[in-house]
N, C-alpha and C positions, 0 to 999 in steps of 0.2 A: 357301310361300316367296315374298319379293316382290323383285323386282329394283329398286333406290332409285338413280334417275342424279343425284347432285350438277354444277354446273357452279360450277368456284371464281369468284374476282372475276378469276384470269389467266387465262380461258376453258378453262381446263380440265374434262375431262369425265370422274368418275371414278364406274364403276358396279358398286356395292356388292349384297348377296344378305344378308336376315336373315331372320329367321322370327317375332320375337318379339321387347318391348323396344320402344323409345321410340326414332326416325327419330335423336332427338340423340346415343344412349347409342351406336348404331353407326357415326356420324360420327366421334364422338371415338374409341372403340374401334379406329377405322384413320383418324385423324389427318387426316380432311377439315380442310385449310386455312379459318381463320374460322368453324370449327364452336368454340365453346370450352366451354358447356355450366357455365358456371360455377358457377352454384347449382347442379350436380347434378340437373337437369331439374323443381325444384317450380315451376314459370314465376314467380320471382321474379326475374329477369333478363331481358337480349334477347339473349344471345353465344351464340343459334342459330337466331336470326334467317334463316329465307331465303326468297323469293318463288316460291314454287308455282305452273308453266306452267298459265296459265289454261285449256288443255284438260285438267287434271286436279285444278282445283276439286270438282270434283263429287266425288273419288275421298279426298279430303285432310277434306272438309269443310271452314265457315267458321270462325273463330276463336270461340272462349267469349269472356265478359265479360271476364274475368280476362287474359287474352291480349291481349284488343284492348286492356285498360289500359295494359299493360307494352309495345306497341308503337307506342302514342302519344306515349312518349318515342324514340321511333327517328326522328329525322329521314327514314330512307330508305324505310317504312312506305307499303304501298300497299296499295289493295285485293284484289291476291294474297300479302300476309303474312301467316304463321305462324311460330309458334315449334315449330322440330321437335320440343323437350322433348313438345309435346303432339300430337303424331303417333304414334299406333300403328301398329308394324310389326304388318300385320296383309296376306291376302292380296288384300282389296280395293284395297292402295294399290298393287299388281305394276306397275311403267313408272314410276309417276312420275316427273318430273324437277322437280328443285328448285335454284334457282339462291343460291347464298352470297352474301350482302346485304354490300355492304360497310360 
């Protein structure tokens, strides 16, 4: 089980528990603000867009090709974006915090 801290874009702090499943699939599932997930997590979109606290880079890994395409249309795109669609709930991500891109 991994414990997944969102912080919305109103500084809120909402920390969620999954086991399995894709970071985006359980944001939408309990309705994380700015989580939208709109293609249904094939990263053909950015509407799950959020910036991974750089102490837990290592734990998220760096973006594939494909990702870093789809988030070089995001204006708000930094060197700790991902798209949660491509994040596995898995237990090496337990803590992370990810912050909701506005």
């Amino acid at each position: 089980m991994a414990k997944i801290t969102f912080i919305t874009s109103d500084e809120e702090t909402i920390t969620l528990e999954g086991t399995s499943g894709s970071v985006m699939a359980l944001a939408v599932d309990n309705g994380i603000p700015g989580i939208d997930g709109d293609c249904g997590g094939v990263c053909s979109c950015a509407t799950c867009h959020v910036h991974v606290a750089p102490e837990d880079m290592e734990k998220t890994g760096s973006a594939s090709e494909i990702e870093t395409d789809m988030l070089e249309l995001d204006d708000n795109a930094d060197e700790y974006s991902r798209l949660c669609c491509q994040i596995d709930i898995t237990d090496a991500i337990d803590g992370v915090v990810l912050k909701v891109a506005k």
